[in-house]
RODO-281089 format. One record per residue: y, x, z of N, C-alpha, C in turn; residue in one letter. Coordinates in steps of 0.001 Angstrom, whole numbers, plus 500000, padded with zeros to 6 digits. Layout:
! residues N
YXZYXZYXZa;...
//
This chain:
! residues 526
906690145231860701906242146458860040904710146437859954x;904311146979859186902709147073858515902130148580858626x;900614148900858230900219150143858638900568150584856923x;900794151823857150901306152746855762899824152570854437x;900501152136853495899943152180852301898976153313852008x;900259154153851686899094155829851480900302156662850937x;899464157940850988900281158759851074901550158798849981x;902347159147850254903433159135848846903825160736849299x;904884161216848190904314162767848001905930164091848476x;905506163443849907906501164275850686905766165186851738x;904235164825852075903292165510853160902657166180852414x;902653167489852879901719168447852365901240168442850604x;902651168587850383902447168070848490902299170010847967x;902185170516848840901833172111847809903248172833847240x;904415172297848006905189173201847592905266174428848054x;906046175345847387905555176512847840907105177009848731x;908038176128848968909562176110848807909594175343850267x;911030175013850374911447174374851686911861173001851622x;911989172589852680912477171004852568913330170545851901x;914036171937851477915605171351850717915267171155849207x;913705171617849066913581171678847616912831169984847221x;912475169238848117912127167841848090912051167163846776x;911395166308846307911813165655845044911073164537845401x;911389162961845131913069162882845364914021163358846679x;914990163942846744915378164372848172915775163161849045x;915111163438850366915070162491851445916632162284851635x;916731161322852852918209160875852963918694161337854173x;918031162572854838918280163402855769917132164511855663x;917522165428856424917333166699856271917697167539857257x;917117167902858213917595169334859261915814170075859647x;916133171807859256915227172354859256915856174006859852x;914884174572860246915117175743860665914454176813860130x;915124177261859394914553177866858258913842179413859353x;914295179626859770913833181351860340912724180809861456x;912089179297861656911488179237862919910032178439861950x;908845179409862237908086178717861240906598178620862385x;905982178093861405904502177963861866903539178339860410x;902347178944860756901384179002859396900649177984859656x;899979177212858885898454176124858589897560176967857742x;896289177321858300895284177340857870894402175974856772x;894351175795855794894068174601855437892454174654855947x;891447175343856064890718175776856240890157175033857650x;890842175216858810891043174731860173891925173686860157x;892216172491859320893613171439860020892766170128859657x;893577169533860391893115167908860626894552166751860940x;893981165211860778895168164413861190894641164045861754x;895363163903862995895183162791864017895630161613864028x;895191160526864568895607159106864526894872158309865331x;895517157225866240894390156621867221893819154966866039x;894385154463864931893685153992864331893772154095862995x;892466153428862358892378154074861220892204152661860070x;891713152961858746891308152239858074890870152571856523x;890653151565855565889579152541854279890962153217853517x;892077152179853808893213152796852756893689154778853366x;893629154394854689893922155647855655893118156321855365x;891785156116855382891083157745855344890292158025853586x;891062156900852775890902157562851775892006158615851178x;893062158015851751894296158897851158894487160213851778x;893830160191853028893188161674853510892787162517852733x;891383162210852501890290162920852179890465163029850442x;891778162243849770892133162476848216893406163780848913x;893681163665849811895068164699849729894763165998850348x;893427165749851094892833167273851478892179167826850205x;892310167189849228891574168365848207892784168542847264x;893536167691847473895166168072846645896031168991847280x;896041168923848973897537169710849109896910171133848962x;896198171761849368896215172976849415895471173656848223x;896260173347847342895403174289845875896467175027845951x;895398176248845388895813177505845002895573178278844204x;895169177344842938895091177696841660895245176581840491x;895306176530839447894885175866838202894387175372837669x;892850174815838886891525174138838625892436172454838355x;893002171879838462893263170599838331893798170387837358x;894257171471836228894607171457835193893969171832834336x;892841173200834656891815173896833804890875173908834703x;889730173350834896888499173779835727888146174807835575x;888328175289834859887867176936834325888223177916835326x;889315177431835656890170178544836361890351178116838045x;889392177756838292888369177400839985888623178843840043x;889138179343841542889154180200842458890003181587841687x;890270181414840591891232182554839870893114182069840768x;893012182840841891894287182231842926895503182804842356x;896546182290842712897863182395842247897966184076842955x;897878183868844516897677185228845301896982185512845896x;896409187107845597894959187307846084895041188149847169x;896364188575847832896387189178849373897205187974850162x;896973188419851169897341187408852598898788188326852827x;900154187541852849901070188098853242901345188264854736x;901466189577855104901494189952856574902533189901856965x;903046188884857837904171188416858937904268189496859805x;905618190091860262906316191123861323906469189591862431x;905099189434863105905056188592864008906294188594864930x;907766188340864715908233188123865953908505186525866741x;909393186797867603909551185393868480909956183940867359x;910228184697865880910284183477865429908809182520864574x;908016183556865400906673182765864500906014182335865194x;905925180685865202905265179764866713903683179590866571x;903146180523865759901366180497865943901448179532864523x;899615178791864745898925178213863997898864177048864370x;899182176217863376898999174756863695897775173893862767x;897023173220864056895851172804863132895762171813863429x;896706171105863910896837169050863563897972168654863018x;897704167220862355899293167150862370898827165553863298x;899961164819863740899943163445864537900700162401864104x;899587161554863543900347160200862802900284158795863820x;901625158250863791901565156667864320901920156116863827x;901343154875863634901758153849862523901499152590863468x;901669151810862825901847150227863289900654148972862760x;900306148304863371899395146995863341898312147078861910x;898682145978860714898000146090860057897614146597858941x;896168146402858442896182147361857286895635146254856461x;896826146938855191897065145832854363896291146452853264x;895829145407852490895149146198850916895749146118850030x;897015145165850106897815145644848502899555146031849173x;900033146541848403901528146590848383902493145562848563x;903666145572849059904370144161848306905908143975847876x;906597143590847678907897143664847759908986144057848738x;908263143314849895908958143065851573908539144717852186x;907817145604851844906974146368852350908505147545852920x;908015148442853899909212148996854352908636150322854342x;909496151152853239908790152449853407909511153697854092x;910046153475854782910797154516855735909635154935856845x;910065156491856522909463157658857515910290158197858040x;909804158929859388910088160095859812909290161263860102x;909649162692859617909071163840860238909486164640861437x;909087164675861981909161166001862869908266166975863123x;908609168495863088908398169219862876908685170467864139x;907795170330865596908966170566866528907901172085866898x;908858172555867825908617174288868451908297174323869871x;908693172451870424908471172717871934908102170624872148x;907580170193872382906240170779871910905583171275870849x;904851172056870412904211172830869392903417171677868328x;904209170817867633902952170147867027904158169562865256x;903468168780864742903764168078863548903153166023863847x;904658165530864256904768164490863983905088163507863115x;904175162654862228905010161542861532904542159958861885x;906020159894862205906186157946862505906773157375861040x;904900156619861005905497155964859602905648154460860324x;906311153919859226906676151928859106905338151334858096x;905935151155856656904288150506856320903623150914855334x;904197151908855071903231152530853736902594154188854591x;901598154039854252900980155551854466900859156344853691x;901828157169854307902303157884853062903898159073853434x;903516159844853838904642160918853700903894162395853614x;904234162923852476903631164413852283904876165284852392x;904822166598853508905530167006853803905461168381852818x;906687168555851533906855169283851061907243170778851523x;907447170619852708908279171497853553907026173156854001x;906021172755853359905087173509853696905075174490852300x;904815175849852884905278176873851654904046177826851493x;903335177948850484902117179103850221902816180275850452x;902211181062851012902013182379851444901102183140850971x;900207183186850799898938183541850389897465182640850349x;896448183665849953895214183077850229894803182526851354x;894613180868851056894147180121852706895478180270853547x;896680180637853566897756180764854379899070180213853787x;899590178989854643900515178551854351901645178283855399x;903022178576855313904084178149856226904312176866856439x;904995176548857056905892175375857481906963175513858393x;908391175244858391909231175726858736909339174267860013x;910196174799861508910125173483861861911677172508861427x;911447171616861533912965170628861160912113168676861530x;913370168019860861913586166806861090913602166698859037x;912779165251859534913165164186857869913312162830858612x;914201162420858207914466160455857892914616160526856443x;913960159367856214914169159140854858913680157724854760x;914271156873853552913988155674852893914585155532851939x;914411154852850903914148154611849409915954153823849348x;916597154211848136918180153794848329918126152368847739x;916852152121846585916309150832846034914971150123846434x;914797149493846340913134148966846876912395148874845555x;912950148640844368912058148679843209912056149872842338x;910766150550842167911234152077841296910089151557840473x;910558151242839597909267151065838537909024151903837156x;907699152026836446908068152357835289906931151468834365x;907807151724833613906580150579832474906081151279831157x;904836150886831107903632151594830112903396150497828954x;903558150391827635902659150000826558901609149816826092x;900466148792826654899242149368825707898819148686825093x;899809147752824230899509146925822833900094147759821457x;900927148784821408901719149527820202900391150643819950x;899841150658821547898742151515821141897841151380822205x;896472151502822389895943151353823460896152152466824555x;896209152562825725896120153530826653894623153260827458x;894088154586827385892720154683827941893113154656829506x;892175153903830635892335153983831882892764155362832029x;892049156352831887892289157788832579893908158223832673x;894346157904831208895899158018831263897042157279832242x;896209155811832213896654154608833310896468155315834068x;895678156227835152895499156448836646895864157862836364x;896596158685835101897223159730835746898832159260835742x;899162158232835096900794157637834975900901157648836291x;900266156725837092900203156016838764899991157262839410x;899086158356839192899425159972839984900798160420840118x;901671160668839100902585161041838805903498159554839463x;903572158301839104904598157855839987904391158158841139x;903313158395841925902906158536843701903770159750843751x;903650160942843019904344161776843333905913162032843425x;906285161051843052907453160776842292908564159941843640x;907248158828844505907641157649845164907714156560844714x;907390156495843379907947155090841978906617154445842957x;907379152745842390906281152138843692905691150391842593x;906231150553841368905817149258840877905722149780839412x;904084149822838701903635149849837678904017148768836407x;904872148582835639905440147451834879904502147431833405x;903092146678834371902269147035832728902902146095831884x;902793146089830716903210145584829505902195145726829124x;901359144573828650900206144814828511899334144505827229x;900482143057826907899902142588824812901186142571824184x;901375142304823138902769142371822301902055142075820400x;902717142144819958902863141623818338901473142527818174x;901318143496817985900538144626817361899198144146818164x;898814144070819540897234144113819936897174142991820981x;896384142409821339896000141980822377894904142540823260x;894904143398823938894349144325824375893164143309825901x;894377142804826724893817141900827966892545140914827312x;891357140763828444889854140309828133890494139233828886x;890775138205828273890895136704829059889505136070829270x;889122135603830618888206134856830691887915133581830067x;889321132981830444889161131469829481889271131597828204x;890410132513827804890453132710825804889842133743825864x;888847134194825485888210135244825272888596135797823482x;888486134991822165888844134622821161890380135759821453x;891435136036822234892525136261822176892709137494821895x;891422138259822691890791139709822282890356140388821447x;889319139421821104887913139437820102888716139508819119x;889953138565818932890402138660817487891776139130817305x;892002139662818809893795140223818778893887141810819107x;892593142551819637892710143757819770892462144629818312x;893155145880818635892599146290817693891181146760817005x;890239146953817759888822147119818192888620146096819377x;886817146099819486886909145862820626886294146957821927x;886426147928821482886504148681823053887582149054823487x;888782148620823042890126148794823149890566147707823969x;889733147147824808890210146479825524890474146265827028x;890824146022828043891085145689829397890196144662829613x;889141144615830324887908143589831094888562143806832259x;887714142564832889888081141971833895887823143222835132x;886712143682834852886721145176836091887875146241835621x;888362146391834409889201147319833985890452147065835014x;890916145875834340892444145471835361891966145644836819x;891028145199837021890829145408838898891242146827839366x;890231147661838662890240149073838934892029149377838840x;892278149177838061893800149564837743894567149343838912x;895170147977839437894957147375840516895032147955841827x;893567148434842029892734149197843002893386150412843395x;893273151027842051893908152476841549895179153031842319x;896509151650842026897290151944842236897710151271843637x;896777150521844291897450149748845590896836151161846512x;895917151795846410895226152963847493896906153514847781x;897840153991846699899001155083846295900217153867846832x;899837153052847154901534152519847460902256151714846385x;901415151550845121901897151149843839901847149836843599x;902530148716843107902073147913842961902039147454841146x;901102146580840901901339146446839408901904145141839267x;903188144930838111903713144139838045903665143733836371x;902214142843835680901919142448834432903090141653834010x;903085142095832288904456141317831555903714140906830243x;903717139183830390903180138617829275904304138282828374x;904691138337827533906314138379826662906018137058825709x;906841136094826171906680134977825445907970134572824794x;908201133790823805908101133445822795907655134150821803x;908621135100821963908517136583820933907514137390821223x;907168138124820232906148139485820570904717138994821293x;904408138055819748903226137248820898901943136898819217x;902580137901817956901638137454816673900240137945816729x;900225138437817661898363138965817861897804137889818643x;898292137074819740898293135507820081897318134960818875x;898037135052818130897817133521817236896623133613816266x;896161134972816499894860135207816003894088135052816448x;893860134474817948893013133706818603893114132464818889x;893821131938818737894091130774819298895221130016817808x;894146129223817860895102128608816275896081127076817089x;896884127501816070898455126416815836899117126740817040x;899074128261817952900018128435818601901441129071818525x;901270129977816913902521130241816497902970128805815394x;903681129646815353905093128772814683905126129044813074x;904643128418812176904505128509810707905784128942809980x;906072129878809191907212130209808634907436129520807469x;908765128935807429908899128656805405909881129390804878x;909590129150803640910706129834802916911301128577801641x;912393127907801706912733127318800614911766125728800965x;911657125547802041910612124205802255909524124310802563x;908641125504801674907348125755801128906566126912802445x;905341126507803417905089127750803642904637128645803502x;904884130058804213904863131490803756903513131703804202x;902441132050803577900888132374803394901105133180804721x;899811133343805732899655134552806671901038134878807337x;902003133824807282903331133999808343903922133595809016x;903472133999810388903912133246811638905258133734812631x;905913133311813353906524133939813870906321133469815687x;907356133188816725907223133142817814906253131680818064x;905855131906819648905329130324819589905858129169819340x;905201128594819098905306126931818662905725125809820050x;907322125706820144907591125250821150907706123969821027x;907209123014820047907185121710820054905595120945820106x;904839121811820360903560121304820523903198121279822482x;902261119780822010902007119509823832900943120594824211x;900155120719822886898934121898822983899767123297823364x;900987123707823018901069125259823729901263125004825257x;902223124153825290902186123946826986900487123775827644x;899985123000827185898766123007827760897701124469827411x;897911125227826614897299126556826408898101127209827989x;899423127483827401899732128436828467900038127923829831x;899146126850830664899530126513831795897887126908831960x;897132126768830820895540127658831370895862129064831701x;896639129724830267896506131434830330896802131826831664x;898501131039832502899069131996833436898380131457834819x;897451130184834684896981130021836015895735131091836330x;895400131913834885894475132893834611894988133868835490x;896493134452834844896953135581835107897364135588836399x;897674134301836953898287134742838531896831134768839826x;895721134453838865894316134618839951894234136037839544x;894149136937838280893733138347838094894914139071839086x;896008139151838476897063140038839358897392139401840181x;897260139933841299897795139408842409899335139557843361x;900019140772842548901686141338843101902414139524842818x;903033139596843512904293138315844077904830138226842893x;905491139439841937905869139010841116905502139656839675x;905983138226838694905186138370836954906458138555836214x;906188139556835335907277139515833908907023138544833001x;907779137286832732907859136459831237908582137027830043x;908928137935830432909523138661828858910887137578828562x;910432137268827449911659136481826594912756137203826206x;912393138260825896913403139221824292912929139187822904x;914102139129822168913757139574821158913575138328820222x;914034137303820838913488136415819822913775135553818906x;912230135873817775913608135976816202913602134363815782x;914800134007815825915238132671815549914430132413814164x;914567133007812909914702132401811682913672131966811327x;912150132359812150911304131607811558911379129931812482x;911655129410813202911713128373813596913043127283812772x;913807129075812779915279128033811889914534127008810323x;913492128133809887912832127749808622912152126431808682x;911095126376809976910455125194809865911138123511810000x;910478123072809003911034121628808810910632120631810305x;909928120861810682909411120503811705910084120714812707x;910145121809813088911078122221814317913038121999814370x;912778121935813001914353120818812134914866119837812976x;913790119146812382913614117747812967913524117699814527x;912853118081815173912925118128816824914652118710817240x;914803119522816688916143119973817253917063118899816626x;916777117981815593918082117215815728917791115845816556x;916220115481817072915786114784817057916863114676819097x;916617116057819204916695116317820902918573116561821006x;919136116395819778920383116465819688921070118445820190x;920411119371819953920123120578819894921478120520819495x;922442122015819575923420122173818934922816123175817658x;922063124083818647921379125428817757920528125725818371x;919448126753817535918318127418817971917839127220819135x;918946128406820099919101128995821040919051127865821889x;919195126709822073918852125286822602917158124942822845x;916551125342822046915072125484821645914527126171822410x;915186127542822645914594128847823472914629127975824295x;916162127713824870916263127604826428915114126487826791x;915156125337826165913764124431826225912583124837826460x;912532125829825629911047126472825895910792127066827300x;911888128113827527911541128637828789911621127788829865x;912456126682830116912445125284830740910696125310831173x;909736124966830109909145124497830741908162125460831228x;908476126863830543907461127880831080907824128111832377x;909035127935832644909361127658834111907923126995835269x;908485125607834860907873124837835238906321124292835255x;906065125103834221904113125640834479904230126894835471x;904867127478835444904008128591836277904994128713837907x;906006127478837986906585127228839396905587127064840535x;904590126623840173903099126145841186902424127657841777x;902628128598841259902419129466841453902456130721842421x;903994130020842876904392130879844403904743132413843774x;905349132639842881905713133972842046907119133635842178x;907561135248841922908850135593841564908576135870839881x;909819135572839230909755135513837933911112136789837325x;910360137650836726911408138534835748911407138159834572x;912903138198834214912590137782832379913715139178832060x;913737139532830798914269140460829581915846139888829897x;917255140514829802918249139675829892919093138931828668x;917904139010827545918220137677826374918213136488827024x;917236136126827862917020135175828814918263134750829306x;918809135177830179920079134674830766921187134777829762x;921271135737828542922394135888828180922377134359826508x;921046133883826643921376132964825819921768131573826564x;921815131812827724922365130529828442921297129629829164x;919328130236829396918721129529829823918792129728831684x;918466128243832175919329127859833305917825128560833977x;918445129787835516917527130485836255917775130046837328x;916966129667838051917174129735839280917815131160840404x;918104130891841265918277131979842074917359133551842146x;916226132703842472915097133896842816914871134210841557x;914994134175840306914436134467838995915545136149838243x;914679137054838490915401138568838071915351138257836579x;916577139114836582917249139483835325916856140854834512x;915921141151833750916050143088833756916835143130832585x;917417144048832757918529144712831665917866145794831037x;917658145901829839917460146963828531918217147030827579x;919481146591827676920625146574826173921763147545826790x;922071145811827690923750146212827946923716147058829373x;924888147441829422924718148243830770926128147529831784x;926166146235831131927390145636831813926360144528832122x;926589144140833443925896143112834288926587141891834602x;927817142278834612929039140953835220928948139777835307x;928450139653834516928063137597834129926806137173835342x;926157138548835215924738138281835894925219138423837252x;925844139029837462926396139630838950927458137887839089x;928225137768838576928924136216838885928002135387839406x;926998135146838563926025134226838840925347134366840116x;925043135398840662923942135841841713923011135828841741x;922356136607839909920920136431839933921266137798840295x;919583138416840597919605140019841243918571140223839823x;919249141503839388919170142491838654917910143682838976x;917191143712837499916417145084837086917478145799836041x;917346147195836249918081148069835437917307148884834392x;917320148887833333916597150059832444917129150402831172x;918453150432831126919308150034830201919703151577829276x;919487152425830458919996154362830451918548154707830580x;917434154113830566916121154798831525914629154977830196x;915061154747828650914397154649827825913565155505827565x;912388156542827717912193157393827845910952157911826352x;910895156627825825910521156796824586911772157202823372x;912718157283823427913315157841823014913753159291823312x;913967160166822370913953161330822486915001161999821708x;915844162741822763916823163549822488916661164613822597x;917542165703821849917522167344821764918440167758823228x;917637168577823742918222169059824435917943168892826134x;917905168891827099918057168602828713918011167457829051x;917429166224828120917933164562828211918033163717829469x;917128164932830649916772164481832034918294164282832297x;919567165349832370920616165145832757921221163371832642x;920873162817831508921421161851831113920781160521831675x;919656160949832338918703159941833172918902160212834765x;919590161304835072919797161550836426921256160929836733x;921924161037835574923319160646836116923951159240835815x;922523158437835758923087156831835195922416155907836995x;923701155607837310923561155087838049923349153633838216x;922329152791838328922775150949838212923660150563839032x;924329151417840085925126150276841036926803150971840799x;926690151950839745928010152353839605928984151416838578x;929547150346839319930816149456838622931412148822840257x;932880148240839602933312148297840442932875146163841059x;932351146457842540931988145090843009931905145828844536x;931643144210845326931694144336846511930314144809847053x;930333145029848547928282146004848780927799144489848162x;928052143390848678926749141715848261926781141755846653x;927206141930845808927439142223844485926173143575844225x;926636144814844456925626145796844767924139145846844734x;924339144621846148922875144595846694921988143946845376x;922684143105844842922390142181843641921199143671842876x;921385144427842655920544145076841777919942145813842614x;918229145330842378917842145640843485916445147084842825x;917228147585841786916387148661841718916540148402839702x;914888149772839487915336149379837736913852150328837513x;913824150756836118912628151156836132912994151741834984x;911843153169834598912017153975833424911115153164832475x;911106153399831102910265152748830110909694153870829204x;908899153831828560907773154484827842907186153557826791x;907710152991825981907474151891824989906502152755823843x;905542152011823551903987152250822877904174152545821061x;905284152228820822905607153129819200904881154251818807x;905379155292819570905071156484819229904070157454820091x;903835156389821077902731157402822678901449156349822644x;900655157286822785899283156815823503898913157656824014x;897765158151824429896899158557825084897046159950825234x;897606160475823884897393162045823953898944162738824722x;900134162014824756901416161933824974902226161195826629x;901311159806826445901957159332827521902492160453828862x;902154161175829264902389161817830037903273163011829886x;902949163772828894904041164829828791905167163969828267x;905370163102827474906836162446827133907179161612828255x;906509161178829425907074160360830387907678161623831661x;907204162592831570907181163706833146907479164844831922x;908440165196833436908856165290834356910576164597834731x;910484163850832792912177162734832875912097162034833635x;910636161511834036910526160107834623910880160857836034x;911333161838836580911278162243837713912688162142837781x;913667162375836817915369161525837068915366160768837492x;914580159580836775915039158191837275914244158016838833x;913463158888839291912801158469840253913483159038841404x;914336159951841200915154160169842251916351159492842500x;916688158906840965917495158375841309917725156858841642x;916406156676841831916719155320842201916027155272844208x;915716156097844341915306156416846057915947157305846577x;916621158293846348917832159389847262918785158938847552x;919615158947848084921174158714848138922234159514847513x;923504158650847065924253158475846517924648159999846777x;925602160284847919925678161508848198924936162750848517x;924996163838847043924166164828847781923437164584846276x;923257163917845464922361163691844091923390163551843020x;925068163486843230926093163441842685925716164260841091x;925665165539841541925635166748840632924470167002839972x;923968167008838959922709167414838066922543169078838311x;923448169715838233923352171303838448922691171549839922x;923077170743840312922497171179842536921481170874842060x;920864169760841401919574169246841543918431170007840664x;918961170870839409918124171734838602917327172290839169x;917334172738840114916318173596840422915086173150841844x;916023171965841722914543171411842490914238170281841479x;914552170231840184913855169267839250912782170566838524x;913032171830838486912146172483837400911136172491838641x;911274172892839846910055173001840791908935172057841227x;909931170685840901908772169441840912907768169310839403x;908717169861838818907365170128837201906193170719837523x;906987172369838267906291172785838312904719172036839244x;904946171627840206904400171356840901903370170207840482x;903803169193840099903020168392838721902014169072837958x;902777170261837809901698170568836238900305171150837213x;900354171390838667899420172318839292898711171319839622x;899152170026839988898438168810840296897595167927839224x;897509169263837806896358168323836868897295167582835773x;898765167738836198899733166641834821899923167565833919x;899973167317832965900457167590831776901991167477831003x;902525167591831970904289167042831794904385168796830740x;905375168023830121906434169057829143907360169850829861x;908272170932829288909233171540830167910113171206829341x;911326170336830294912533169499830157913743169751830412x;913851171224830928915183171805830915915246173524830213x;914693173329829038915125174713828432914174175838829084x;914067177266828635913232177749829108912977178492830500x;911681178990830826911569179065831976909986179035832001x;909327179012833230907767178901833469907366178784834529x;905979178263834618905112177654835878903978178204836060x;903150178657837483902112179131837336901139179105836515x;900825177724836121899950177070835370900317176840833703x;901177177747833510901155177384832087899983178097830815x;899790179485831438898432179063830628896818178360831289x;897281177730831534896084176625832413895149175582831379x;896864175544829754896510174516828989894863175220827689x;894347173863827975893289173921826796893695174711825075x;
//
């Protein structure tokens, strides 16, 4: 076990409600509702006998977060205009155990600066009456905000005493951002990663170039930018990605970059010439038309064994997305060239070509010491994965083949969140389960989590957030609560409108996603 990351958003997150109102709800729960204590935010402190920069930054960011009591994080304007402007007066009896002005954290050995896969994020709270105090034993992320604490008034807040165990039902909660369909300005990047912290989501799935931009500042291709973004201040430098990085390892987050190869790669080739694949039509080729890379040249292998020895020194998370969806056969079917190699290599079809290709993208970036995710065109066209090599699912929602095999599974198949339906759509993201088919628990274990998506079509900068939150808060429960007890979407309504609410007080901008209703802060907006 390791010293805790940072806070994730079960301690002192500003609810105004009880433990039972949690989001995502823990995997235990006992509280005493009639036996309370007040916190002065005014007078409180954490204790801890050691410390470190990740520890006492996530402090000193959550002492100016938990105890708001107004709208300033959404409207600065509205600094010290309080939700309530009298102090509610308690009929002090034997069930009110005084003022508590510590809480007491223990954690374990080291302090780590990034996140990782292996990382173990199970807590416990206690919350006790004899002795008089607030305990949490974390494992390796730092990080439990105890929702369980309820405003009362000005400067005065409850806390009821009880017990939490809790740990995550998946180890991967990811969500993934676009910023080649459109650019996303950092600020939006580091309020997405706010909102997963709050959430518990623990792996950022940037997606980062695609057909439309090349956004990433490559050191070695620089050319890839210069002539693949859409501007150039639209781009990610080398301090940009750090910060990002930075941003999200303080929160427990890790970022997991997806370079998408064959396909979804024509802004590529505007830097870097003869790496796509020339289109014909009728023999003859098609002016200005390229399609996926050019998998018969020694020069792409040797390009992309520079790019990813690039990418695995910038990002540093264990594991990289290779993409490999989407990819459109017919311009390779066209070239005469690539004809010839496929009959040359005794090819049956195309799809022989792919698998070749990814063969050797394999095998450039095996040196690497990475875990490898690919799109599940990948496996489902028949290219040979090794064990450790994930599968993510975005089509089908049947795994079987993948599950035979014993590759382990990403899920995002129900979790699309750029798409948009009329009506409550969260229901339909709360109640898709990845491990619901019928297999044994080692089958199960096989899917080892999944992630919501936010694809760059139709969102940038002004959107990402209200179209990702408070849906993205389905999938985030549902991939860390347990099975029992999250069954029902109706039990869970009303601690899904309260985590909006609670969002929107924390500065987000999320939409309201279950019909009408309201939040302190709704006129907060500009």
């Amino acid at each position: 076990m390791h010293l805790m990351f940072r806070f994730c958003f079960i301690f002192f997150h500003l609810s105004y409600y009880f433990a039972y109102e949690i989001w995502p709800l823990p995997q235990k729960i006992t509280e005493h509702r009639e036996i309370f204590y007040t916190i002065d935010p005014l007078n409180f402190e954490f204790v801890f006998d050691e410390s470190c920069e990740i520890i006492e930054s996530a402090i000193a960011r959550y002492k100016s977060r938990t105890f708001v009591q107004d709208c300033s994080l959404l409207n600065y304007h509205l600094k010290g205009k309080y939700f309530h402007n009298q102090t509610i007066k308690f009929n002090y009896s034997h069930n009110y155990l005084g003022q508590l002005t510590k809480i007491h954290i223990e954690f374990e050995n080291e302090c780590e600066s990034l996140p990782n896969p292996q990382m173990d994020e199970s807590y416990e709270i206690e919350i006790n009456s004899n002795p008089k105090r607030i305990q949490l034993l974390l494992a390796n992320r730092f990080g439990v905000l105890l929702e369980m604490v309820q405003h009362i008034g000005l400067n005065q807040f409850r806390i009821n005493v009880g017990y939490i165990h809790d740990h995550p039902r998946y180890d991967f909660r990811g969500f993934l951002i676009d910023s080649s369909r459109h650019f996303l300005p950092l600020r939006s990047i580091f309020k997405m990663i706010d909102a997963m912290e709050m959430n518990k989501m623990n792996v950022l799935h940037w997606h980062i170039v695609d057909d439309q931009s090349f956004p990433f500042v490559s050191v070695k291709f620089p050319n890839l930018s210069k002539k693949g973004a859409y501007l150039h201040r639209y781009t990610y430098s080398f301090k940009d990605v750090n910060r990002v990085i930075e941003y999200a390892a303080l929160r427990g987050i890790r970022v997991m970059p997806e370079f998408d190869t064959p396909g979804h790669t024509r802004s590529w080739g505007k830097g870097q010439k003869e790496l796509l694949t020339q289109c014909y039509n009728k023999g003859k080729p098609k002016p200005n038309v390229f399609g996926p890379i050019n998998p018969i040249l020694n020069t792409t292998y040797e390009f992309l064994k520079e790019f990813f020895t690039e990418i695995s020194h910038r990002f540093p998370d264990q594991w990289m997305h290779l993409g490999g969806d989407e990819v459109d056969l017919r311009c390779w079917e066209s070239n005469p060239y690539l004809q010839a190699f496929v009959k040359e290599k005794k090819f049956s079809n195309f799809k022989q070509l792919e698998n070749f290709y990814i063969q050797k993208l394999i095998e450039i970036v095996g040196d690497f010491n990475r875990t490898y995710v690919f799109w599940e065109e990948v496996f489902n066209d028949g290219v040979k994965l090794d064990r450790n090599s994930i599968v993510h699912f975005w089509k089908s929602r049947d795994f079987t083949a993948a599950i035979k095999a014993k590759q382990p599974i990403l899920y995002s198949s129900c979790w699309y969140l750029n798409y948009i339906q009329t009506g409550a759509d969260w229901v339909f993201h709360y109640t898709c389960d990845p491990r619901d088919f019928n297999g044994t628990e080692q089958e199960k274990a096989l899917v080892l989590g999944g992630a919501a998506c936010i694809w760059g079509e139709f969102v940038d900068g002004s959107n990402l957030i209200s179209r990702s939150w408070p849906r993205g808060a389905a999938v985030a429960e549902r991939l860390w609560s347990p099975k029992m007890g999250t069954e029902s979407y109706s039990k869970a309504e009303h601690r899904f409108n309260r985590q909006r609410c609670r969002m929107q007080m924390l500065g987000l901008n999320v939409e309201p996603a279950n019909g009408p209703g309201y939040c302190n802060c709704d006129d907060a907006y500009h």
